[in-house]
C-alpha positions as a Markdown table, in Angstrom:
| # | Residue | x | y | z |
|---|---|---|---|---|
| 1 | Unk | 51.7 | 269.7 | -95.0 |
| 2 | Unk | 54.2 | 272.6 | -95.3 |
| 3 | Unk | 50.9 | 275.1 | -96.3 |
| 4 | Unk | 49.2 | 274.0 | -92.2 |
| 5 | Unk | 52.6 | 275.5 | -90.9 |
| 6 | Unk | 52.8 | 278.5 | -93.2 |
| 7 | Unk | 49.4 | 279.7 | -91.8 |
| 8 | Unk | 49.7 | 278.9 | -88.7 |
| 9 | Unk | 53.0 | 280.8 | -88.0 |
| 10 | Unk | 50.4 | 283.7 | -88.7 |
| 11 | Unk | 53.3 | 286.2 | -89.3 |
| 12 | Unk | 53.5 | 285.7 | -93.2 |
| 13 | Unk | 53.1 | 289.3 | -95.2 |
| 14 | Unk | 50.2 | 289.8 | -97.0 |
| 15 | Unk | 51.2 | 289.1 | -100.9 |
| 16 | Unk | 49.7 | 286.8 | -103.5 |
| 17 | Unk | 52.9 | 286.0 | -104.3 |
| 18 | Unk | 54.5 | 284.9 | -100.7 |
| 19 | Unk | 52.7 | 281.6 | -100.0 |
| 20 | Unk | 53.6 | 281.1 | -103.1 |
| 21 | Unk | 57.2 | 281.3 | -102.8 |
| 22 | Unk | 57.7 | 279.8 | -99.2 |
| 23 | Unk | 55.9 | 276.8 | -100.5 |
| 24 | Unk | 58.5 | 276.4 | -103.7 |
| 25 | Unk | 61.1 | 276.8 | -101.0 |
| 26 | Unk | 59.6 | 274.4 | -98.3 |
| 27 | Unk | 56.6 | 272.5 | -99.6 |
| 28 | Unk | 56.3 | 269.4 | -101.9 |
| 29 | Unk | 55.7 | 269.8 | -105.5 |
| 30 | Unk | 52.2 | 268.4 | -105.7 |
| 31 | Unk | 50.7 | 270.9 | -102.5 |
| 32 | Unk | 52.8 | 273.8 | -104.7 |
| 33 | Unk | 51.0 | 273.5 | -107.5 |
| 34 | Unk | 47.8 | 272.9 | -106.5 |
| 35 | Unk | 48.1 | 276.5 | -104.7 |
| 36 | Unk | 49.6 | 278.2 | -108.2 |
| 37 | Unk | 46.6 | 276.6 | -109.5 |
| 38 | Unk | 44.1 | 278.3 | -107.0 |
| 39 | Unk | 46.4 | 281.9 | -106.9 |
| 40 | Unk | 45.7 | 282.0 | -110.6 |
| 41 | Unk | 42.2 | 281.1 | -110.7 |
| 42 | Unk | 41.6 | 283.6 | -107.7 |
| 43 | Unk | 43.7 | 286.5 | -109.7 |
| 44 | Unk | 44.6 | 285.7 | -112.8 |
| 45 | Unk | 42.6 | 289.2 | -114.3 |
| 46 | Unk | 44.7 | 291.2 | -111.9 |
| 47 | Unk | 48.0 | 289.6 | -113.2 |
| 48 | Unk | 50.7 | 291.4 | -115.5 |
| 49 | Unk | 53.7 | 290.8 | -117.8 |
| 50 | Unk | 56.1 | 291.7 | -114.4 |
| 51 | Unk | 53.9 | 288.9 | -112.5 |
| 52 | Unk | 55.3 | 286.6 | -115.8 |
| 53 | Unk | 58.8 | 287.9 | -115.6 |
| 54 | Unk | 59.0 | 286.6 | -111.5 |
| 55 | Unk | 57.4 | 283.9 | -111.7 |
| 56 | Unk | 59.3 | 282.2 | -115.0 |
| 57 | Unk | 62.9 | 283.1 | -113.1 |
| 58 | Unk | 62.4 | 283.5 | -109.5 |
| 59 | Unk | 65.3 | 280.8 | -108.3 |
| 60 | Unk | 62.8 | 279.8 | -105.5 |
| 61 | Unk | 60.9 | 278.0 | -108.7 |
| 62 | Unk | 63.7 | 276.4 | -110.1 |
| 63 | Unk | 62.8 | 273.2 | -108.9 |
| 64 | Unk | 59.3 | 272.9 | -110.8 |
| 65 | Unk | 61.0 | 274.0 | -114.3 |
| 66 | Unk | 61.2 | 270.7 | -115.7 |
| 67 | Unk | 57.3 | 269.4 | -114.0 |
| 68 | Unk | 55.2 | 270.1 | -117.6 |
| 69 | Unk | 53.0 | 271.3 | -114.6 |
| 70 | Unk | 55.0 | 274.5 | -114.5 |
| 71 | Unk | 54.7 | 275.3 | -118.3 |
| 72 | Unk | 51.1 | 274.9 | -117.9 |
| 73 | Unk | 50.5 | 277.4 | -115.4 |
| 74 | Unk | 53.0 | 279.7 | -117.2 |
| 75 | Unk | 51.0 | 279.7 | -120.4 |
| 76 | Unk | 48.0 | 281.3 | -118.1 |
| 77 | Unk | 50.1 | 284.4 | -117.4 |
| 78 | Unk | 50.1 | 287.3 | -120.1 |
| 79 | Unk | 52.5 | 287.1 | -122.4 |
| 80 | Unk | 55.2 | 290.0 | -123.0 |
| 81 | Unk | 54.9 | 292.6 | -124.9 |
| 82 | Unk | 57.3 | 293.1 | -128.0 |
| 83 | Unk | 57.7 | 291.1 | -130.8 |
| 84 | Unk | 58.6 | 288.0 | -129.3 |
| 85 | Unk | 55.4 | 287.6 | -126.9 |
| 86 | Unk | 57.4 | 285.6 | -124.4 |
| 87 | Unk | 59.9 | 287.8 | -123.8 |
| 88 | Unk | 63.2 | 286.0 | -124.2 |
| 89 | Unk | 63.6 | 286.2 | -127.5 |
| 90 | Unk | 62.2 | 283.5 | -128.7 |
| 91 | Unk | 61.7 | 285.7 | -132.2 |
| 92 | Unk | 65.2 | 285.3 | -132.8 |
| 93 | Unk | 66.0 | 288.3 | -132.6 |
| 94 | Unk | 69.4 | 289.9 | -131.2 |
């Protein structure tokens, strides 16, 4: 389990958002989401708009885009502001 040898290396910087991202890079799909799943529930009232904006186009995800998976735990982050609510223009717009 690619999460048993992130921890254990014991160096890892302290970020919600680092786990995270060596697991997209390293782990299977199944162990990645089920931490998302536990990140959001253990932060999701600290979250933002910027936490959206990473986490819909870090590259590092790129490989859980198409896993309906991903668009679940994407509709738990707060939308955009603007007009469009998602942020890429999805009114649209110009």
């Amino acid at each position: 389990m690619a999460l048993d040898g992130i921890r254990a290396a014991g160096d890892v910087p302290d970020s919600d958002w680092m786990i995270p991202t060596l697991l997209a890079v390293m782990g299977d799909a199944d162990e990645w989401f089920a931490v998302m799943h536990d990140e959001f529930d253990d932060t999701l009232d600290e979250l933002s708009f910027r936490d959206r904006f990473f986490f819909e186009f870090d590259p590092s995800r790129d490989r859980f885009r198409d896993d309906p998976r991903f668009q679940a735990l994407l509709d738990r982050l707060p939308p955009y502001p603007g007009p469009a609510g998602r942020g890429t223009n999805q009114g649209g717009g110009q």
